[in-house]
C-alpha positions in Angstrom: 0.0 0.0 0.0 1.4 3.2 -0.7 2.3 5.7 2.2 -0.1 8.6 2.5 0.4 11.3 4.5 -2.0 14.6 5.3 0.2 17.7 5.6 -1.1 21.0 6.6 0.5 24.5 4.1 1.1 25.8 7.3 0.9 24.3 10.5 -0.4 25.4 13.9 3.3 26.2 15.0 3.4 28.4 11.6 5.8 26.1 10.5 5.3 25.0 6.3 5.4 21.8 4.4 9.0 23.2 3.4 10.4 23.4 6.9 11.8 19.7 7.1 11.3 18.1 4.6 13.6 18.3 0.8 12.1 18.1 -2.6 13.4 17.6 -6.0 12.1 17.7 -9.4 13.3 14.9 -11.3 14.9 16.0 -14.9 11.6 14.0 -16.8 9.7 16.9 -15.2 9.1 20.6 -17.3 9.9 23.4 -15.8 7.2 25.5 -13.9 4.9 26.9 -16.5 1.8 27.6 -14.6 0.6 31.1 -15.7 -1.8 33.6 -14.3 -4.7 31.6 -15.3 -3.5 28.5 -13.3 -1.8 30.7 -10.7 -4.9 32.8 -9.6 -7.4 30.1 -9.7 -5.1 28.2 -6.6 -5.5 31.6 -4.7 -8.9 32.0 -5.1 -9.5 28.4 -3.9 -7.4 29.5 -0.6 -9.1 32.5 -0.1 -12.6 31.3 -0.6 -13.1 28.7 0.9 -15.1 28.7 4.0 -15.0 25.0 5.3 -12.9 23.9 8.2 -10.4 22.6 6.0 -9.6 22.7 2.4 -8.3 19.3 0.6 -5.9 20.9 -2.1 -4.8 18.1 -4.0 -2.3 15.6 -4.2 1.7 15.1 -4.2 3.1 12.0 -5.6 6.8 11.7 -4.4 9.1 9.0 -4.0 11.8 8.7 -1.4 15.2 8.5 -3.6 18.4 6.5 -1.9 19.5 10.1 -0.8 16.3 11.1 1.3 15.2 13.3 -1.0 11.2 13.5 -1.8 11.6 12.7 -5.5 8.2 14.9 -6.9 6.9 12.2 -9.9 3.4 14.5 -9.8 2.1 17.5 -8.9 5.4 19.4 -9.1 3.5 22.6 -10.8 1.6 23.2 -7.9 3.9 22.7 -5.2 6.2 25.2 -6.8 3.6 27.6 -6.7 2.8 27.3 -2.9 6.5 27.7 -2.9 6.1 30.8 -4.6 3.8 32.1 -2.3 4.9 31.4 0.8 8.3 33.3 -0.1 5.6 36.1 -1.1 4.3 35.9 2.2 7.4 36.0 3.7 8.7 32.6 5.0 12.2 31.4 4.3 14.1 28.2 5.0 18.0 27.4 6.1 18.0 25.0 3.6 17.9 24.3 -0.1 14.3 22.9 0.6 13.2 22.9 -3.5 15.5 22.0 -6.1 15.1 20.7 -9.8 17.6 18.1 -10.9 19.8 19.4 -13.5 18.1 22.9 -13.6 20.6 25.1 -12.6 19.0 28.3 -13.7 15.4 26.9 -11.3 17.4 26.2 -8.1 20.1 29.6 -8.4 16.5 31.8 -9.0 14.5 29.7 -5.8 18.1 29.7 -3.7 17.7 33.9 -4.9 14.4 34.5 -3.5 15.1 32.4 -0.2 17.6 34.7 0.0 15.3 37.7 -0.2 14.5 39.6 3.2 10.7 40.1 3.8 11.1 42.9 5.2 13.4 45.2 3.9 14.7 46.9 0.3 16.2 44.5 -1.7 16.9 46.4 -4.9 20.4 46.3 -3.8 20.5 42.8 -3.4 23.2 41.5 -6.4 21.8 39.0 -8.3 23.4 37.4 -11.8 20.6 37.9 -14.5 22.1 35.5 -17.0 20.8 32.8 -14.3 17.4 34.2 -13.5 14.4 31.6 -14.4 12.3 34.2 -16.0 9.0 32.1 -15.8 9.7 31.6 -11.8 10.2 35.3 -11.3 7.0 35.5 -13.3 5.1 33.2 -11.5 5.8 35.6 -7.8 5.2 38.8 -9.8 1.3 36.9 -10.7 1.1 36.1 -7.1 1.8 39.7 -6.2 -0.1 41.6 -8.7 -2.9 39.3 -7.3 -2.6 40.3 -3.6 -2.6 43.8 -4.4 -5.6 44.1 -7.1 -7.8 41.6 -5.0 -7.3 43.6 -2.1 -6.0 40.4 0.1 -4.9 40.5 3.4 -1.6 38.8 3.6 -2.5 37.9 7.6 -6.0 36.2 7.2 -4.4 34.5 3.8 -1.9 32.6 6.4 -4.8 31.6 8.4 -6.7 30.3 5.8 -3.2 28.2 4.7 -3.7 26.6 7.9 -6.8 24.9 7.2 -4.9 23.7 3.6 -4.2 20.3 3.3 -2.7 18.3 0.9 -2.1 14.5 0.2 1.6 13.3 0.0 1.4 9.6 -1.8 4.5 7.8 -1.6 4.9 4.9 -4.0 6.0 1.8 -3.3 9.4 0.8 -3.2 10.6 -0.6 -6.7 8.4 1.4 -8.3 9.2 2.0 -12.2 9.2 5.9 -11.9 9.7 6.0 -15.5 6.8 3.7 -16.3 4.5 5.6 -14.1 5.4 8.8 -15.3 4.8 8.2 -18.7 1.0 7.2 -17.6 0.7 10.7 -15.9 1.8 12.6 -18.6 0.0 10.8 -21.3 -3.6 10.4 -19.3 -3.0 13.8 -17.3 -4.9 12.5 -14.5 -4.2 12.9 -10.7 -5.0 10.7 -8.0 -8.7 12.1 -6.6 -9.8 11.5 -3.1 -12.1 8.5 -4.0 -8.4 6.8 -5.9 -7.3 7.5 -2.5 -10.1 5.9 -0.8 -10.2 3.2 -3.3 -6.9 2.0 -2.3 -7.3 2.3 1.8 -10.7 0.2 1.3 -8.5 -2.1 -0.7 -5.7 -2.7 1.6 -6.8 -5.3 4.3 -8.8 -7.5 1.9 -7.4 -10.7 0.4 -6.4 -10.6 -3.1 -10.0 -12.3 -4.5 -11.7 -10.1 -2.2 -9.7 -6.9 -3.7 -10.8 -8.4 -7.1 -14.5 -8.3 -6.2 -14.4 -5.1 -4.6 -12.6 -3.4 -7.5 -14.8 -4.6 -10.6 -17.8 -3.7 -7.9 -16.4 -0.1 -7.3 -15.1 0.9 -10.6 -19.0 0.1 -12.5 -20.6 2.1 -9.7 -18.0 4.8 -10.5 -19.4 5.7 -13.7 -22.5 7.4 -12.9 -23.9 7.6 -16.5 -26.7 5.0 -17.7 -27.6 2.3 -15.4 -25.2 0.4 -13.5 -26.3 -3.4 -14.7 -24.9 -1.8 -17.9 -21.0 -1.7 -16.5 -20.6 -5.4 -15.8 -19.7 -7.9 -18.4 -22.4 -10.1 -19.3 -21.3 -13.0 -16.9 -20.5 -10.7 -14.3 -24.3 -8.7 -14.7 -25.9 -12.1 -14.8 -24.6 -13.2 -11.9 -25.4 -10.2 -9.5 -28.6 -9.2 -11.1 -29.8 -12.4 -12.4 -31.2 -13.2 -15.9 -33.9 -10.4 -16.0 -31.1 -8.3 -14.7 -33.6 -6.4 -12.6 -33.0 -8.7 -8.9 -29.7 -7.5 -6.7 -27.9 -10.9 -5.6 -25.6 -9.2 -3.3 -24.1 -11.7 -1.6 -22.6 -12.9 -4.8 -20.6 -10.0 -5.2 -17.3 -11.6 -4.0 -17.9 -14.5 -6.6 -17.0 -12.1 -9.2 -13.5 -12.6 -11.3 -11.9 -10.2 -14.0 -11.8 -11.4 -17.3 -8.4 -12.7 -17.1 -7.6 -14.1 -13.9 -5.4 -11.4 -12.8 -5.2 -9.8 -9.7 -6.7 -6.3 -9.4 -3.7 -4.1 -7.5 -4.7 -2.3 -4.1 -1.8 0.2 -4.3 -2.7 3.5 -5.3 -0.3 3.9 -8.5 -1.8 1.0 -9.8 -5.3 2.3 -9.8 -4.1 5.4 -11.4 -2.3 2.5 -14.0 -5.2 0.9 -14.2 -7.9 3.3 -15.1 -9.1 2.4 -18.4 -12.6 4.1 -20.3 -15.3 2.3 -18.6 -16.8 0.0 -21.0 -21.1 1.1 -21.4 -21.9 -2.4 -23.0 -25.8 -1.1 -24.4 -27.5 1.7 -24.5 -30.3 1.5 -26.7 -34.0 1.3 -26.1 -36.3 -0.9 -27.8 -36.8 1.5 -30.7 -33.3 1.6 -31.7 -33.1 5.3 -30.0 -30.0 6.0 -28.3 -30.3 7.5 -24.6 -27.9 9.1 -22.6 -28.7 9.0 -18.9 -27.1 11.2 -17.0 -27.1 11.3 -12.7 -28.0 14.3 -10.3 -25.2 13.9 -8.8 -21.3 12.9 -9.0 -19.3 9.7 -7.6 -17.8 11.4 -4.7 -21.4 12.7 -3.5 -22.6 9.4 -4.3 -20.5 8.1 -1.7 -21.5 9.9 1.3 -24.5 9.4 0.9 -23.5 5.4 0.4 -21.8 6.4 3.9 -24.8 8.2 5.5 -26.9 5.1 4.8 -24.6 2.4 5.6 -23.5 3.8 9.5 -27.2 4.5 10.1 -28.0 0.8 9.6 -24.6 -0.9 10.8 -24.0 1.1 13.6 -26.5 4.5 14.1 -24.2 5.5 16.9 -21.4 6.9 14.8 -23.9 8.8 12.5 -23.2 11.9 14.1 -19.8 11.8 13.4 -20.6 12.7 9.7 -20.5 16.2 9.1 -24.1 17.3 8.2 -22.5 19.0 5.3 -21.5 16.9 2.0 -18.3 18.2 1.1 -16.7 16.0 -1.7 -12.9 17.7 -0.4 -13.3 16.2 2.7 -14.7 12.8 1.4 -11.2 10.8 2.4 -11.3 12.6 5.9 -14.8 11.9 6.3 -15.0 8.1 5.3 -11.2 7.9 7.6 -12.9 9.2 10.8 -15.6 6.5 10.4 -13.0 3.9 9.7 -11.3 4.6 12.5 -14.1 4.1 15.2 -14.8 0.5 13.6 -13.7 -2.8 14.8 -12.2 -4.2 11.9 -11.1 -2.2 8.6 -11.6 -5.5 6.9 -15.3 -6.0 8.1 -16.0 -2.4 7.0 -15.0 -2.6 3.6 -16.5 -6.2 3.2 -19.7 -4.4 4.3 -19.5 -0.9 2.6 -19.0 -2.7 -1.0 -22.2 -4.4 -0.5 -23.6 -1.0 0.3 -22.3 0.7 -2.5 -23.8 -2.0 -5.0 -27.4 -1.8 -3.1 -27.7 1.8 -3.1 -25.9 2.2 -6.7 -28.8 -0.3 -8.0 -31.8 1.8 -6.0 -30.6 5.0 -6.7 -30.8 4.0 -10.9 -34.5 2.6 -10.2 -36.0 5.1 -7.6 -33.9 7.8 -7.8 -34.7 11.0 -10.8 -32.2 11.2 -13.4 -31.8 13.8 -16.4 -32.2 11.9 -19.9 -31.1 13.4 -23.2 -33.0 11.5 -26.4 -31.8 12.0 -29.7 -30.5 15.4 -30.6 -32.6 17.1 -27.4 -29.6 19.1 -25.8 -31.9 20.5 -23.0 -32.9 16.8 -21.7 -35.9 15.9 -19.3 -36.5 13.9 -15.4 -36.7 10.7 -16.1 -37.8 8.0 -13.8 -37.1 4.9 -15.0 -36.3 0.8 -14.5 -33.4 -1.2 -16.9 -35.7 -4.0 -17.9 -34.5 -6.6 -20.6 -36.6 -8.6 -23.4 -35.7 -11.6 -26.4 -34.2 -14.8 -25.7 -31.5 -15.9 -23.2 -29.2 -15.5 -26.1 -30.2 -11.9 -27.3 -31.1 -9.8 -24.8 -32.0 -6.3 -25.6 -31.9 -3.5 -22.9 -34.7 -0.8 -22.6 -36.4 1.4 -20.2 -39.9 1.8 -18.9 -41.3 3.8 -16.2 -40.4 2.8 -12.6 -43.0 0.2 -11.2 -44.2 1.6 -7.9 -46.8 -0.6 -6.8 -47.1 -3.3 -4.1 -45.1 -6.2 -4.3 -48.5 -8.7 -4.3 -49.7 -6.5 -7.5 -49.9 -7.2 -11.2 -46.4 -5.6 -12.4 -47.6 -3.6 -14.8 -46.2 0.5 -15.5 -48.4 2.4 -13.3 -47.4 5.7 -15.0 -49.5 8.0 -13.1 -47.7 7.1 -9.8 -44.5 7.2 -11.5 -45.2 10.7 -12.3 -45.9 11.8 -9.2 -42.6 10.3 -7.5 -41.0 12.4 -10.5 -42.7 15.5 -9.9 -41.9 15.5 -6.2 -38.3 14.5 -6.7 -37.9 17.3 -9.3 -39.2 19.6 -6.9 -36.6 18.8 -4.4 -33.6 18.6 -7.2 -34.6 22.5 -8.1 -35.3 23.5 -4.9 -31.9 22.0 -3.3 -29.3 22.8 -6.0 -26.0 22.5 -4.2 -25.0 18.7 -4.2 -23.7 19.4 -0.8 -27.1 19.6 0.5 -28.9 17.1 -1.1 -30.0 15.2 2.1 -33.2 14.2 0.6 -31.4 11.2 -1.3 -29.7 10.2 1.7 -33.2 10.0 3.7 -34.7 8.1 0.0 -32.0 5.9 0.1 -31.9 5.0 3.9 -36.1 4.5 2.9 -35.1 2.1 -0.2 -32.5 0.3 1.7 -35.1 -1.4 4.3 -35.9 -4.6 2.1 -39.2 -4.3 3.5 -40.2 -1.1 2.1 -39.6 -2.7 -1.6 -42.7 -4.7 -0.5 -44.7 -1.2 -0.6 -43.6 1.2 -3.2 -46.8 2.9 -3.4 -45.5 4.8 0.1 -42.7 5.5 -1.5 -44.3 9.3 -2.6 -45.2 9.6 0.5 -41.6 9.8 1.9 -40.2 12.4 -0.7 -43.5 14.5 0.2 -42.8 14.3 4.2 -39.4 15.7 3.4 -40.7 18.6 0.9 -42.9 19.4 3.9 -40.4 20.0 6.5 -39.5 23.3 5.5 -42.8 24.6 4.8 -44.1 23.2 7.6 -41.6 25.6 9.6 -42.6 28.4 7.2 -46.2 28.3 7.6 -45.6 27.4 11.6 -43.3 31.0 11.9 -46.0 32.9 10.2 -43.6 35.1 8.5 -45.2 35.3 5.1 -43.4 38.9 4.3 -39.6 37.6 3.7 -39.6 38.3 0.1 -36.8 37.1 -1.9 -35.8 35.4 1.2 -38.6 33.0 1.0 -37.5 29.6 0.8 -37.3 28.1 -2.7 -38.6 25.3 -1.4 -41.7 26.3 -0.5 -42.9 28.2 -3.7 -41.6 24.8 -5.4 -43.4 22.7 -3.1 -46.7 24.3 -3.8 -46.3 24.9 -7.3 -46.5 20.8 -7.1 -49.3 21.2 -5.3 -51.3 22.9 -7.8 -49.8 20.5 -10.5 -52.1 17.8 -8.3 -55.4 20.3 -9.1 -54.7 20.4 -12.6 -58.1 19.1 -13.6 -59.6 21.4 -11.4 -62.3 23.6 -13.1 -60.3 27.0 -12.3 -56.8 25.9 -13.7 -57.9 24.3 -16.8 -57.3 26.7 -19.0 -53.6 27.3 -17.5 -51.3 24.2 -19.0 -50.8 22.8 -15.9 -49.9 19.3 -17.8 -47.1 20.7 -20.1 -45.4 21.9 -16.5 -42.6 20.6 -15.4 -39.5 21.7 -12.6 -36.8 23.5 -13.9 -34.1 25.6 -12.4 -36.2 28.7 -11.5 -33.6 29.8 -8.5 -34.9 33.9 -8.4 -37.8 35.0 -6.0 -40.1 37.6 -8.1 -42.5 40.2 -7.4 -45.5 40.4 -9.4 -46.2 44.0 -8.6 -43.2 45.6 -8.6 -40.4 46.1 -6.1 -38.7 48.8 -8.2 -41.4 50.6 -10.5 -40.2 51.4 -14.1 -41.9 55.1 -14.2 -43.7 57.7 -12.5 -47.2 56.0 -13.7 -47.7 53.9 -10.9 -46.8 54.4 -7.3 -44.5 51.4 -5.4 -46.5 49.4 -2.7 -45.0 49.2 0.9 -46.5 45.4 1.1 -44.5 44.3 -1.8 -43.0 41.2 0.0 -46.2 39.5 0.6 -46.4 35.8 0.0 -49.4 36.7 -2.2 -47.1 38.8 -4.3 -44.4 36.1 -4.7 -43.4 33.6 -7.5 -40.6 32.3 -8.6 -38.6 32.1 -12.0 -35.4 31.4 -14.0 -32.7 34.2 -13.1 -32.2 34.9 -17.2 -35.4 36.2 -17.7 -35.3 39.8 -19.3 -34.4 42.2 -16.1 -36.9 44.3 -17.4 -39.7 41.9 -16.1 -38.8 42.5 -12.7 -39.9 46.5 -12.9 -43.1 46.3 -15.0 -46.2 46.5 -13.6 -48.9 43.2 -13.1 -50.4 44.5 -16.0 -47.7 45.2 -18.5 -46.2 41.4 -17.3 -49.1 39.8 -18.4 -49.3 41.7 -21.8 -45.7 41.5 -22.5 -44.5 38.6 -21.2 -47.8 35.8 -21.7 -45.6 33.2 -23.5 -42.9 33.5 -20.9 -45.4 33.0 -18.2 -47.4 30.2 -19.9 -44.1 28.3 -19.7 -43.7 29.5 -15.9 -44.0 28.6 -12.5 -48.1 27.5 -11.6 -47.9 30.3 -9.4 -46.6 32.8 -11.4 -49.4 31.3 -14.1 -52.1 31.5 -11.4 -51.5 35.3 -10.2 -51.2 36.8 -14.1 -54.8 35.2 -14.7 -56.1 36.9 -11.8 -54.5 40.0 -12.6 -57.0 42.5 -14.5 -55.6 45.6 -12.7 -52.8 47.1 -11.0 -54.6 49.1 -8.0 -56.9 46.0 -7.5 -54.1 43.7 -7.5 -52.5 45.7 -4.4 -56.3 46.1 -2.7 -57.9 42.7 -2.9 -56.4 40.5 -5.6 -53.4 39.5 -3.4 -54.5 38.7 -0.6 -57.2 36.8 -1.6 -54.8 34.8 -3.8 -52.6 34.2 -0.5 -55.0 33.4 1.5 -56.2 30.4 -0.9 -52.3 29.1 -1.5 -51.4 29.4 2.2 -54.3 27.4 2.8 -53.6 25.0 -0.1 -50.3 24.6 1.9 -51.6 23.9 5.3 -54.1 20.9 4.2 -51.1 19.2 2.8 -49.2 19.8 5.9 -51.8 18.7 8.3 -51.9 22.4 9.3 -55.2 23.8 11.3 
């Protein structure tokens, strides 16, 4: 297993990842190059960042026969923080950074060591034949960036203390060479779940690592279903002949292709990353889908997380930070490993886990799907299903079955629908993947083998967690926060009048053509800002009544206009709208009545259209 170790920029005794240790660029490695581009993108990640710690990368080094951390990858970026830490004035004793056989590099870094922080030194002598011109660039960038952004050089330290950054040690014997021709030709670097690939990896036997990697590498792909990233042999096996049955305790009966071994270390994964192979993806018509997932791998696996410590062992739940924050994925998943037994048992057990909630998540849980040339894609809720002989299967997709396990298995589309609409709700309503704990709570739901037994509550369980916040809303009786009312609830009860769309009063409005889309800006319908002097502003602009929301690249004029002139000017954006927004322009007939009666008569009726879904007296 290779040797990885978590240094801090800075440390708490403001000492830096430079103070002991000696790094050398090997000759295979280019020179620094990174330019202002590359240069002020790492600062702005310092600077930004507002977690408790920021997970900057990774440093592949190998120890040479002298001591020496030879840098095989990520050379580029450790020169920079060299760079800027002599900006911010910290110097060593030592030759801490050298490049082999670069003598102009190491005479311009041993130059600027040499440098005193705090003093003139325009005097300082200096041969310009050696100078490095693109390092003396690179701390010019970093200084021109200080001064136009304005940064405080203090807080910047402090921030660097919260800056970590993975140093991965190969294994001994290592061919460097080998390996660095990989680097250079893929241009990939190790990612935290490579990382955490490798420390699941390390205690299990080498069938066992076999299993676990052909299990982990189809679930890393997040594209299409996951049936779809097994070999034939291998899908039949854990998913049975219909392919549409998880046999999960099969999983460590799975082999590769060709006998071999499938390597724990983390250079080998890195070696071994090959395009994942998508074996079908056509429908029954011939049509070919793209299916693409709300969410990426590294999300994907705290939630995995979330859901497996809740069942195995609830205690350690809280341990998880509430937050899902893919740069602290290795941290996270280590400070659950740590409190377990056995590091063996936990990876035996969190494989399973991944499979299961991989599997559920395709079947249950919304994706985006992109037919033909449509560029724009729609949800799609839908089960892998397979048809034609043993011999010549054919993949395709229907609606997700949602009915009781004792029922004909027929699509019941109408209930698949509704699943769809509510989980759409919450996708546009929670658009940061870091706070997506609705699919952890659906997933922890789908994971009870019971529950499979009754789908048709399966609604029910996205609804109760769409309610939570507007059950707090309505509960506060602030209904005057304006563009600080939760997105949430003018999504949630824009679904709510989807489920009166045959009413008598919204027939006329399209409700059926709706669906959710990003609409992330709260609006006024009358007017925050007026436009001219021909209508006055309205001190109970925030009202809930008065409230919609829509897409923030909508012309900025809407936003000023009056009711009135929205409705003439605007009718097909609004047709396409929110419900809401649909509802309030076929009420509006004029401006002064809007303000007197219209309003709060239309509040009245969704506020209480809100409460009778709540349970709310």
């Amino acid at each position: 297993m290779s040797d990885i170790t978590l240094l801090s920029i800075i440390d708490s005794k403001d000492k830096t990842i430079f103070e002991d240790d000696n790094y050398i660029i090997p000759l295979y490695q280019r020179a620094f190059a990174w330019s202002d581009k590359e240069i002020s993108q790492l600062i702005d990640d310092i600077y930004d960042f507002e977690a408790e710690k920021y997970y900057i990368g990774s440093l592949i080094i190998n120890v040479n026969s002298n001591g020496l951390y030879e840098v095989i990858d990520g050379q580029q970026r450790l020169t920079a923080l060299y760079l800027l830490l002599n900006y911010l004035g910290y110097r060593w004793k030592e030759e801490r950074l050298r490049y082999e056989c670069r003598e102009k590099s190491n005479y311009t870094l041993n130059f600027l060591n040499s440098l005193s922080p705090n003093e003139d030194n325009r005097n300082k002598s200096v041969d310009e034949d050696k100078i490095e011109q693109n390092l003396i660039k690179g701390l010019d960038i970093i200084e021109q960036k200080f001064r136009a952004d304005k940064i405080n050089a203090q807080k910047f330290k402090e921030k660097l203390k919260n800056v970590k950054l993975f140093r991965i040690e190969v294994p001994p014997h290592t061919d460097l060479n080998r390996y660095f021709e990989i680097m250079n030709v893929r241009g990939e670097q190790l990612e935290q779940h490579d990382i955490l690939k490798a420390k699941l990896m390390e205690p299990l036997g080498p069938d066992e690592q076999t299993a676990f990697s052909i299990v982990w590498d189809a679930c890393r792909d997040m594209s299409g279903y996951v049936q779809m990233h097994f070999n034939k042999q291998q899908r039949e096996l854990l998913f049975g002949g219909d392919w549409d049955w998880l046999n999960i305790d099969n999983i460590f009966s799975l082999t590769a292709d060709d006998g071999s071994v499938h390597p724990q270390t983390a250079i080998k994964i890195i070696e071994n990353k090959e395009p994942i192979q998508v074996w079908d993806r056509d429908d029954e018509a011939g049509n070919r889908i793209r299916f693409e997932s709300i969410i990426d791998f590294p999300f994907f696996l705290l939630h995995v997380l979330k859901v497996f410590v809740a069942t195995e062992y609830n205690e350690y739940f809280s341990a998880i930070p509430e937050l899902l924050d893919d740069k602290k994925l290795l941290k996270t998943f280590t400070d659950i490993i740590d409190k377990w037994k056995s590091d063996k048992e936990f990876s035996l057990k969190f494989i399973k886990y991944l499979l299961k909630c991989r599997f559920l998540f395709d079947k249950y849980i919304i994706k985006r799907e992109y037919k033909n040339e449509d560029t724009t894609g729609s949800w799609s809720l839908k089960e892998l299903k397979v048809s034609g002989a043993r011999s010549k299967k054919k993949p395709y997709y229907r609606d997700t079955y949602f009915g009781e396990l004792n029922e004909w298995k027929t699509t019941y589309s109408p209930r698949t629908v509704t699943n769809l609409m509510l989980q759409s709700c919450l996708r546009v309503s929670y658009t940061s993947p870091k706070i997506m704990h609705w699919i952890t709570e659906l997933l922890k739901w789908l994971n009870v083998d019971d529950n499979l037994k009754k789908l048709s509550q399966f609604e029910n369980q996205i609804e109760i967690i769409a309610q939570e916040p507007v059950i707090k809303f309505i509960t506060d009786k602030d209904y005057m926060q304006g563009v600080n009312t939760p997105h949430i609830v003018l999504n949630y009860l824009d679904y709510l009048l989807w489920t009166k769309r045959s009413d008598d009063e919204y027939k006329g409005l399209n409700f059926d053509e709706f669906s959710f889309e990003f609409r992330n800006s709260v609006e006024h319908w009358y007017p925050q800002h007026p436009s001219s002097q021909s209508f006055d502003s309205w001190a109970d602009v925030d009202k809930f009544g008065n409230l919609c929301i829509i897409q923030r690249n909508v012309n900025s004029k809407f936003s000023n206009l009056s009711p009135t002139s929205k409705k003439g000017t605007y009718h097909q954006m609004i047709e396409k709208g929110s419900l809401k927004m649909r509802v309030m322009s076929a009420l509006t007939k004029d401006d002064t009545a809007w303000k007197e009666t219209i309003c709060d008569d239309h509040e009245g009726k969704m506020l209480k259209l809100l409460k009778v879904a709540c349970n709310i007296a």
